[in-house]
C-alpha positions as CSV (number, residue, x, y, z in Angstrom):
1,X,-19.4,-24.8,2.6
2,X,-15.9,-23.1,1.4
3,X,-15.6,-19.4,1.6
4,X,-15.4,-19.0,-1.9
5,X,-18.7,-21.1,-2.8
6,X,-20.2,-19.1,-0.2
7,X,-19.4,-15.9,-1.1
8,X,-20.2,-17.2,-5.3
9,X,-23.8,-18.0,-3.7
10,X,-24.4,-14.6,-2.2
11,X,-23.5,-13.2,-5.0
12,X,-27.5,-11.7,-6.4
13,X,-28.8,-12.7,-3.1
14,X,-31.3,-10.9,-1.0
15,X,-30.3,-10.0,2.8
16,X,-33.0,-8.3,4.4
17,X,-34.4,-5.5,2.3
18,X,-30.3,-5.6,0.7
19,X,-29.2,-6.8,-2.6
20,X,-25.7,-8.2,-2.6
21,X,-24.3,-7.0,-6.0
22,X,-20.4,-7.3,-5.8
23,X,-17.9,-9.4,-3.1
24,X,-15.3,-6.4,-2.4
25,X,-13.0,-8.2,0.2
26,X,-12.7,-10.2,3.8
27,X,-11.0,-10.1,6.8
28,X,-11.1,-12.1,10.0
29,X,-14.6,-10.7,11.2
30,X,-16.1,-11.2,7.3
31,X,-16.6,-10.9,4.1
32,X,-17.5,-7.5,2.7
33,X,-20.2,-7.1,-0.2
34,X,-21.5,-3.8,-2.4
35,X,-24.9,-3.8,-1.9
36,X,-28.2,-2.0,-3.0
37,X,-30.3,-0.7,-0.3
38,X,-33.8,-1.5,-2.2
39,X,-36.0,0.8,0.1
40,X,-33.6,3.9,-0.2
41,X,-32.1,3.4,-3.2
42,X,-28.2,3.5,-2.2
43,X,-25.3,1.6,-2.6
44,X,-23.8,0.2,0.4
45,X,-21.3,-2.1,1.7
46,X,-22.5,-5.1,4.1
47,X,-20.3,-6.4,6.4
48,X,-21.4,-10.5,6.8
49,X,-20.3,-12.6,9.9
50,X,-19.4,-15.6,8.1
51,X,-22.0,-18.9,8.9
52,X,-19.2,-20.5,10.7
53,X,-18.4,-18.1,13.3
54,X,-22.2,-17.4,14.1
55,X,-23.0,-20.1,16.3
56,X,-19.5,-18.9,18.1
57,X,-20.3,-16.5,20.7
58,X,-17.6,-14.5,21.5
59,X,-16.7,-13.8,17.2
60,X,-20.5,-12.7,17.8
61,X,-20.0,-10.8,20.5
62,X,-17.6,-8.9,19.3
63,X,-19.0,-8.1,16.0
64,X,-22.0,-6.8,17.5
65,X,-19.4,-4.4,19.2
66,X,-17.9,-3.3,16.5
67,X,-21.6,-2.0,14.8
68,X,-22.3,-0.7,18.6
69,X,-19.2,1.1,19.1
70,X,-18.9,2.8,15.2
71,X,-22.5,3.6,15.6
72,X,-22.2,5.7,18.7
73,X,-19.7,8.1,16.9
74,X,-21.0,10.2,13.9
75,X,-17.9,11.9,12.6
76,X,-17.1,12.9,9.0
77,X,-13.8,10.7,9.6
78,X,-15.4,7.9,10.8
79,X,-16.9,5.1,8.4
80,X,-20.9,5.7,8.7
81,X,-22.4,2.5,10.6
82,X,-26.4,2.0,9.1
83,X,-27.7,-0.8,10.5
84,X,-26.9,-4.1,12.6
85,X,-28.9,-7.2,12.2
86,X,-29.5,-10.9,11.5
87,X,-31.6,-12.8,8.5
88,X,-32.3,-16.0,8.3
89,X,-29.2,-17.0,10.6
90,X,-27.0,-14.5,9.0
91,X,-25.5,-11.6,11.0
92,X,-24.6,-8.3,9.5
93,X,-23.8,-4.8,9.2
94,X,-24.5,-2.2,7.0
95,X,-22.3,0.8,6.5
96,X,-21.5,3.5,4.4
97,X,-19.4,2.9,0.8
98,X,-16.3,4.1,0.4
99,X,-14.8,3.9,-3.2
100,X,-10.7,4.2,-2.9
101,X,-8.3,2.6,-1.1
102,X,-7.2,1.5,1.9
103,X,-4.0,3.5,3.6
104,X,-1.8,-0.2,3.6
105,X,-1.9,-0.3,-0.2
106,X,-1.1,3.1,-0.6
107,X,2.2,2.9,1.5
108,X,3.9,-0.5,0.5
109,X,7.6,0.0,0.6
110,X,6.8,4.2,-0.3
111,X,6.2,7.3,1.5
112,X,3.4,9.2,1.1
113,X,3.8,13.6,0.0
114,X,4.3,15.0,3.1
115,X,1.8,17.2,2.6
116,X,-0.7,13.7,2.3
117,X,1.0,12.9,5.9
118,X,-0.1,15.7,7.7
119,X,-3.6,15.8,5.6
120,X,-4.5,12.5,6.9
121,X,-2.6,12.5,9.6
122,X,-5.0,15.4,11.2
123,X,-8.0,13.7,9.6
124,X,-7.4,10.7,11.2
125,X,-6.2,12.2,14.8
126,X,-9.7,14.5,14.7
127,X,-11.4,10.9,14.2
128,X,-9.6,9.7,17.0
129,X,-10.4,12.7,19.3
130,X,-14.1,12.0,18.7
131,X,-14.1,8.5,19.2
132,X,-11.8,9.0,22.8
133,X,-14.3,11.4,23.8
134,X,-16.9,9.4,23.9
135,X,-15.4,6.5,25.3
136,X,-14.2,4.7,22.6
137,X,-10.8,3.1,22.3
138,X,-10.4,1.8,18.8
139,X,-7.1,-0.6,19.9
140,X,-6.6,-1.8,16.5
141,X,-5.0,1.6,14.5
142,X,-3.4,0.2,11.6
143,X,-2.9,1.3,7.8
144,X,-5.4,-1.5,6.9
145,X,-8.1,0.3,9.1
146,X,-7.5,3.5,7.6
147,X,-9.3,4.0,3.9
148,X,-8.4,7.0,2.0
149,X,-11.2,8.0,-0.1
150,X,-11.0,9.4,-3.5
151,X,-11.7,12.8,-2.7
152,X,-9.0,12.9,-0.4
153,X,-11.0,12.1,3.2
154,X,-9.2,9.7,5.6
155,X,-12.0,7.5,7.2
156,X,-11.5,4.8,10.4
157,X,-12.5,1.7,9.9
158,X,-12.9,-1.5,12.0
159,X,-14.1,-1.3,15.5
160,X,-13.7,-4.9,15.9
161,X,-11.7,-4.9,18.7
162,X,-12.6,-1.2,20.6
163,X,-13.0,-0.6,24.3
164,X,-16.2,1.1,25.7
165,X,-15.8,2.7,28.4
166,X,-18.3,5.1,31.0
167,X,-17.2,8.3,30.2
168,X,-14.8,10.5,28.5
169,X,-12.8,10.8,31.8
170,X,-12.7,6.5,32.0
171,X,-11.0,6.4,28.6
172,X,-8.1,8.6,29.7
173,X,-7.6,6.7,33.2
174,X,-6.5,2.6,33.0
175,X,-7.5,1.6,36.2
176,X,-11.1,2.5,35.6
177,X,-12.8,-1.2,34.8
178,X,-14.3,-1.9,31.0
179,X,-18.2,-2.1,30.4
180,X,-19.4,-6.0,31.4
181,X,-19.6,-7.1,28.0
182,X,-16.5,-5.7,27.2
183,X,-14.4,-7.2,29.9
184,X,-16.0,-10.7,29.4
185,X,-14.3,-10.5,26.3
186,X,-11.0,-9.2,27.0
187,X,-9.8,-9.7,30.3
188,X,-6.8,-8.4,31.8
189,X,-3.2,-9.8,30.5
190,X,-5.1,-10.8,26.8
191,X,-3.1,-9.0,24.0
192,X,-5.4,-7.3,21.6
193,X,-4.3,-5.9,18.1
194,X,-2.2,-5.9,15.3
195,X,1.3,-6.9,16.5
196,X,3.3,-4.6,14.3
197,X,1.5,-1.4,15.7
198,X,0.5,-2.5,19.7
199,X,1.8,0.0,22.0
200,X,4.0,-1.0,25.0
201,X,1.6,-1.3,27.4
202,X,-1.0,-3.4,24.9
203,X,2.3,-6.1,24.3
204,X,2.4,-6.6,27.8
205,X,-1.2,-7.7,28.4
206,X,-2.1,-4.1,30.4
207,X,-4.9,-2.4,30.7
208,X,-4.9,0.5,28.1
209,X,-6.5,3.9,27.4
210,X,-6.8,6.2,24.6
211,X,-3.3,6.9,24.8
212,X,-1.9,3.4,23.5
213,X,-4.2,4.4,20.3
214,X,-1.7,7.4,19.7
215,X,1.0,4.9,20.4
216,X,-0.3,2.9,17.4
217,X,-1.0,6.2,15.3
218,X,2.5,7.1,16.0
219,X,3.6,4.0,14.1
220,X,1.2,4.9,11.3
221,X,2.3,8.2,10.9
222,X,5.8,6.9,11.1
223,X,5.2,4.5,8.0
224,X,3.3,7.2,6.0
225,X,6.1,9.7,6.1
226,X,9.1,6.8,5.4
227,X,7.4,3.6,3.5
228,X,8.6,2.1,6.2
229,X,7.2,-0.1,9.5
230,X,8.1,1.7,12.9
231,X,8.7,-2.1,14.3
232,X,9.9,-4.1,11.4
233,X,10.7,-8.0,12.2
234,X,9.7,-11.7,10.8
235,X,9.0,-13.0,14.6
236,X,6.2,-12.0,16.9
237,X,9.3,-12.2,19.3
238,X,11.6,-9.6,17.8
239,X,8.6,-7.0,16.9
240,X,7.5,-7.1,20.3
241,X,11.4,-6.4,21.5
242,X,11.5,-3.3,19.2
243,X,8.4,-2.1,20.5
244,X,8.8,-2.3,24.4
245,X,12.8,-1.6,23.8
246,X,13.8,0.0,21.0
247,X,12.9,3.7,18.9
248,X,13.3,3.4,15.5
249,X,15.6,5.2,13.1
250,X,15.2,8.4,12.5
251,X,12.9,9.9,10.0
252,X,15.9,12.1,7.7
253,X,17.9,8.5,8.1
254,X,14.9,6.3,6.3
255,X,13.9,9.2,4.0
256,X,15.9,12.3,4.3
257,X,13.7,14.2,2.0
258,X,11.6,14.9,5.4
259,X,12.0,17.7,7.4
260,X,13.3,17.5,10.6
261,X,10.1,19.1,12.3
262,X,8.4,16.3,11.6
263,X,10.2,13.9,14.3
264,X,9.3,15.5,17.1
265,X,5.7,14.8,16.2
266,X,6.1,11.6,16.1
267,X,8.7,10.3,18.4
268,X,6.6,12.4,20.8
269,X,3.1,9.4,19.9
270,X,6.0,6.5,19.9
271,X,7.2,7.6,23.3
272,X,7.3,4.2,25.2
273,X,6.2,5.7,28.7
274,X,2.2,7.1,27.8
275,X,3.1,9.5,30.9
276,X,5.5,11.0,28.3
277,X,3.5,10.6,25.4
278,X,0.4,13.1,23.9
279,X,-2.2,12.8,26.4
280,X,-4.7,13.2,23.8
281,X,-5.7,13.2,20.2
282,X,-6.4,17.0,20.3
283,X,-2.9,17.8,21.4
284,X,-1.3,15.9,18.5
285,X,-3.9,16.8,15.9
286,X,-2.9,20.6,17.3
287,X,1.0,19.5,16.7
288,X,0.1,18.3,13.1
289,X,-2.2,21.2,12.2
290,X,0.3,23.7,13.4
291,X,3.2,22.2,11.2
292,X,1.3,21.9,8.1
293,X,0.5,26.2,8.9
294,X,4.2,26.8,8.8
295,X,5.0,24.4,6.0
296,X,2.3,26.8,4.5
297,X,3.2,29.7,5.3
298,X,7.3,29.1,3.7
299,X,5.3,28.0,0.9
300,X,3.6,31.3,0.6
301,X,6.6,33.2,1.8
302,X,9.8,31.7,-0.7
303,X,12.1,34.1,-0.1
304,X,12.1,33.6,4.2
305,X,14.8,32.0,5.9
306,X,16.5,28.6,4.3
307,X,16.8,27.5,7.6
308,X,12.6,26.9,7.5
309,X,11.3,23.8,7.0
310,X,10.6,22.9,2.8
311,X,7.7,24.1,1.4
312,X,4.7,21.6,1.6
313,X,3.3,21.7,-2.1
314,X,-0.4,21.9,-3.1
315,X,-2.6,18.6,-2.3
316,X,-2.9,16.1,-4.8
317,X,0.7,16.3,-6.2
318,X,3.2,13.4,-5.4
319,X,6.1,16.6,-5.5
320,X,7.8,17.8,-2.4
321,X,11.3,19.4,-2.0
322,X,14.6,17.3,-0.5
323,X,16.4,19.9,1.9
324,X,18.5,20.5,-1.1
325,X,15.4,22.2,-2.6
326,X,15.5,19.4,-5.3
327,X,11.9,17.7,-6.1
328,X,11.1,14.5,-5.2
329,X,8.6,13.1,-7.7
330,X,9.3,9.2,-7.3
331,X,11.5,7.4,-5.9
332,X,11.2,4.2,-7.3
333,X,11.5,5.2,-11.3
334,X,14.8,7.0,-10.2
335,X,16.2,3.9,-8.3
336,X,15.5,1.6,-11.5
337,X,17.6,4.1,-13.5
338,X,20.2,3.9,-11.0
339,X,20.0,0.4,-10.8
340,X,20.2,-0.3,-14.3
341,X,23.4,2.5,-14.6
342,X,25.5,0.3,-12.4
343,X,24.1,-2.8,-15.1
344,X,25.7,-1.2,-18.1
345,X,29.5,-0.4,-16.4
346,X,29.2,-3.6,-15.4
347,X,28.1,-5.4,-18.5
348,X,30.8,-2.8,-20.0
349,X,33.9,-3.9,-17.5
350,X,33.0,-7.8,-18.1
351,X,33.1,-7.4,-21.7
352,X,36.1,-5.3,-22.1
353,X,37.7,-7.7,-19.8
354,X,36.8,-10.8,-21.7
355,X,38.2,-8.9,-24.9
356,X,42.1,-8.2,-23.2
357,X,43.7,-10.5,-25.9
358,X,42.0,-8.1,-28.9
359,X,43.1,-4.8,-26.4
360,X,46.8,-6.0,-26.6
361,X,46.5,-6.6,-30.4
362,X,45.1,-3.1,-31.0
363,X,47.5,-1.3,-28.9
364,X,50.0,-2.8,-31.0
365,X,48.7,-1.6,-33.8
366,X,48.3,2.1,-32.8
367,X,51.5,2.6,-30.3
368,X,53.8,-0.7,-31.5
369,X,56.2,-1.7,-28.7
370,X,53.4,-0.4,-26.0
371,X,53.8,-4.1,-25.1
372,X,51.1,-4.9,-22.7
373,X,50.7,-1.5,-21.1
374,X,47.3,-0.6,-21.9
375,X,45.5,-4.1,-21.3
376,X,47.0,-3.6,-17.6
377,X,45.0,0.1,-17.8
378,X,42.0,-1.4,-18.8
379,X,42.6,-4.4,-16.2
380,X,43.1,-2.2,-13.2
381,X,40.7,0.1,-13.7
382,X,37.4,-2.3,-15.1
383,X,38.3,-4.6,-11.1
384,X,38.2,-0.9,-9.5
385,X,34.8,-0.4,-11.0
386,X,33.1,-3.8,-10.7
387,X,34.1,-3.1,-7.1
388,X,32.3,-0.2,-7.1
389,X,29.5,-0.7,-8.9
390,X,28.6,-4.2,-7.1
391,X,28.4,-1.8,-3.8
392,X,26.3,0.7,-5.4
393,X,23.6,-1.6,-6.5
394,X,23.9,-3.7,-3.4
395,X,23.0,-0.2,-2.1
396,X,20.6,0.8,-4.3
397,X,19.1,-2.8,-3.9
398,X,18.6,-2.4,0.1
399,X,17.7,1.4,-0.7
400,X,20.4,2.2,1.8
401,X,19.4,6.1,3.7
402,X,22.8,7.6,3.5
403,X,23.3,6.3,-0.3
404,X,23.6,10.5,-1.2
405,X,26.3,11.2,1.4
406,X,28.6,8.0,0.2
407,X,28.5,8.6,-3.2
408,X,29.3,12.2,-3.0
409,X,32.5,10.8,-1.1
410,X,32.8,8.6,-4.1
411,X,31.6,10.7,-7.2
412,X,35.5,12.3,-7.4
413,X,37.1,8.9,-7.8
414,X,33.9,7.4,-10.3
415,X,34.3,10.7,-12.5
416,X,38.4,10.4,-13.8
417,X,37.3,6.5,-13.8
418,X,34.3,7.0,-15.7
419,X,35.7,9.9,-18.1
420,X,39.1,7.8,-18.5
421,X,36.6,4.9,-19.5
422,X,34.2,6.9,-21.9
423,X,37.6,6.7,-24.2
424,X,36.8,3.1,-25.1
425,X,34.6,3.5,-27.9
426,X,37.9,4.7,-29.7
427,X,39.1,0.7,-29.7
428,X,36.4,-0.2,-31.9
429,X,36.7,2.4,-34.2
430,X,37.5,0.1,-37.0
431,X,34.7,-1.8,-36.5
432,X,31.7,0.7,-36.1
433,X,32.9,3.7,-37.6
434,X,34.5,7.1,-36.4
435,X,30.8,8.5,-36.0
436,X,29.6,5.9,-33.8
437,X,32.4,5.9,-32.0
438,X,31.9,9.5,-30.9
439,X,28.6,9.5,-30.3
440,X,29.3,7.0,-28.1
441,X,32.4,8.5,-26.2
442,X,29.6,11.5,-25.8
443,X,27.0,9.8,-24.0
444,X,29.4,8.0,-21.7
445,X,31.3,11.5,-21.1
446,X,27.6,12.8,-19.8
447,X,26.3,9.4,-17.9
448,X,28.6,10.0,-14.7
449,X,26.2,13.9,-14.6
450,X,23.6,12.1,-15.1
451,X,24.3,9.6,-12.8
452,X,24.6,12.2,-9.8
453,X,21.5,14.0,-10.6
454,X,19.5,10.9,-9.9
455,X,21.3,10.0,-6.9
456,X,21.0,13.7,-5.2
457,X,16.7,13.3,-6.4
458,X,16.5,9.7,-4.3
459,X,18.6,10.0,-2.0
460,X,18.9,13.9,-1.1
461,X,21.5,15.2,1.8
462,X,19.9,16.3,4.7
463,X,21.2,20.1,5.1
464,X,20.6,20.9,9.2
465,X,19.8,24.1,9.6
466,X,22.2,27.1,10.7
């Protein structure tokens, strides 16, 4: 039977004393329902094993482990684990329903607020701090197995792949052995987890402890704060280079609107030698928590020191403040405009260039004997500024980091261009009318202003402080 005509034939279905009332999503260790719990009267989600991978002992095993290790932990961060069990052949878990969505779909190609970033970010490391001390490594932190709730909660998801360990003092050492059941499942030298987020020591088949989960947080945090992965690449190969030998670029670089307190944090989780690294989830859940006090606190306090941090801005608001003080609302909406700015000069130079003949005929009329003076003008300068509008929306495209500091190099050779070009209207004058023609010198006399502001909003200078 095909996933889809199984999951079509649950649909209604009884499992156990559970109603399956909606198919929500899958994964590699299931499908996911909404279900009605008909003895308590709730809504929750069951996790099923699909039938093909029950008779297969080790997906078994380990989805067993997931329901064992989720269950042990009861933490407000932590997605609620009800009940494991098997009916009529079919293995499942039932856990708590969460209605919003998960992290992953909330960061494709864009950053969180930063205030959202250090929100979740302590949520989740106070999730991670319970699950280390009591033995649990989750191995698996990724923005797919983090699910931001509507109400603002950050909850863990996914145990599919965690460690047990003895004790609180085993998880933090990575020569003490794993449980029986857990090393009969993983054994020394297998690499477990999501490529794009292993930490060093997980890529090279080590044994790992609850350090190599703040490796992979550090990449999280890392993606909420830029839109961007920590370890980009399209081969396992060159991810798994980037991890064990590279750092990646700076947070101001891939979105300057951050603060530059922030990249201690994080480097600090991405350090490639766990010696060096946060020892625990309390001291980088301390690190986060103490930030988002002084981001605060210069909130509260506007007149302090512009060498502070920005301001953080109240929860639930996508607003936060480039170092220029400028808001950042979207980025996106102002990259379109941007994009679609360079369009126009360009659609402009093309078609004055493909009108040089009717140029040379004007000119005549209005200055005889000019010759071909002023179709050389308009020649020179429309190549100039194809030129330079091909690189700024090849920029703009590729949503280059230093965008804002090139163009203010550029903006003093763009404006005489521009302002020289916002003439134009004047050649048509006979055609649409002295009134069109200056409302139309107008609005290209304001679009190189215009122009800037957008560029300083997306792509804001960082300002280091004095």
């Amino acid at each position: 039977m095909s996933d889809l005509s199984q999951t079509e034939s649950l649909l209604g279905a009884s499992i156990s004393h559970y109603r399956i009332l909606k198919f929500l999503g899958a994964g590699g260790m299931g499908a996911v329902y909404e279900a009605e719990d008909q003895v308590l009267g709730r809504r929750i989600a069951l996790k099923m094993l699909p039938r093909e991978l029950c008779s297969d002992r080790s997906a078994l095993d380990r989805f067993q482990r997931e329901a064992r290790a989720a269950s042990a932990l009861n933490h407000p961060n932590i997605c609620t684990i009800y009940e494991i069990s098997e009916w009529e052949g079919d293995h499942f878990i039932a856990l708590e329903l969460l209605e919003g969505d998960r992290l992953r779909d909330r960061i494709v190609n864009r950053a969180l607020p930063l205030n959202d970033v250090l929100d979740f970010g302590i949520q989740i490391a106070d999730a991670l701090n319970a699950a280390h001390r009591k033995g649990v490594v989750h191995r698996d932190i990724t923005p797919s197995n983090i699910f931001l709730t509507r109400n603002g909660q950050a909850k863990l998801l996914d145990f599919g792949l965690a460690k047990l360990v003895v004790s609180e003092e085993a998880v933090l050492n990575s020569s003490v052995p794993t449980s029986p059941s857990d090393s009969a499942l993983t054994s020394k030298g297998t690499t477990m987890g999501t490529i794009g987020y292993m930490s060093p020591e997980q890529a090279r088949g080590q044994e790992i402890d609850a350090r190599s989960d703040l490796f992979s947080f550090g990449a999280v945090l890392y993606e909420m704060a830029t839109g961007k992965q920590a370890f980009p690449g399209n081969t396992s190969a060159v991810i798994f280079d980037s991890i064990l030998n590279r750092s990646p670029l700076p947070l101001a670089r891939v979105n300057p609107a951050l603060p530059p307190a922030l990249d201690p944090v994080v480097f600090r989780a991405l350090e490639k030698d766990r010696e060096l690294r946060y020892q625990t989830a309390a001291e980088l859940r301390a690190d986060l928590r103490r930030m988002k006090r002084d981001l605060d606190s210069s909130l509260s306090a506007p007149s302090s020191s512009s060498s502070q941090v920005p301001a953080a801005v109240p929860r639930g608001s996508s607003r936060h403040l480039s170092a220029q003080g400028l808001p950042i609302v979207n980025r996106q909406p102002l990259r379109w405009l941007l994009a679609a700015l360079q369009l126009m000069y360009l659609v402009f130079y093309v078609a004055a260039l493909a009108q040089l003949e009717d140029i040379h005929r004007f000119a005549q009329i209005v200055i005889p004997g000019s010759g071909w003076g002023l179709p050389a003008v308009v020649l020179v300068t429309a190549c100039i500024g194809i030129a330079v509008r091909l690189y700024l929306l090849s920029s703009i495209a590729f949503d280059h980091p230093e965008l804002g500091k090139k163009f203010r190099s550029l903006f003093f050779l763009l404006l005489p261009l521009d302002q020289l070009w916002a003439l134009s209207p004047l050649l048509l004058v006979t055609r649409i009318g002295l009134g069109l023609a200056f409302g139309a010198m107008a609005a290209l006399l304001y679009c190189p202003f215009s122009q800037r502001t957008l560029v300083r909003m997306a792509y804001p200078v960082v300002v280091p402080p004095n």
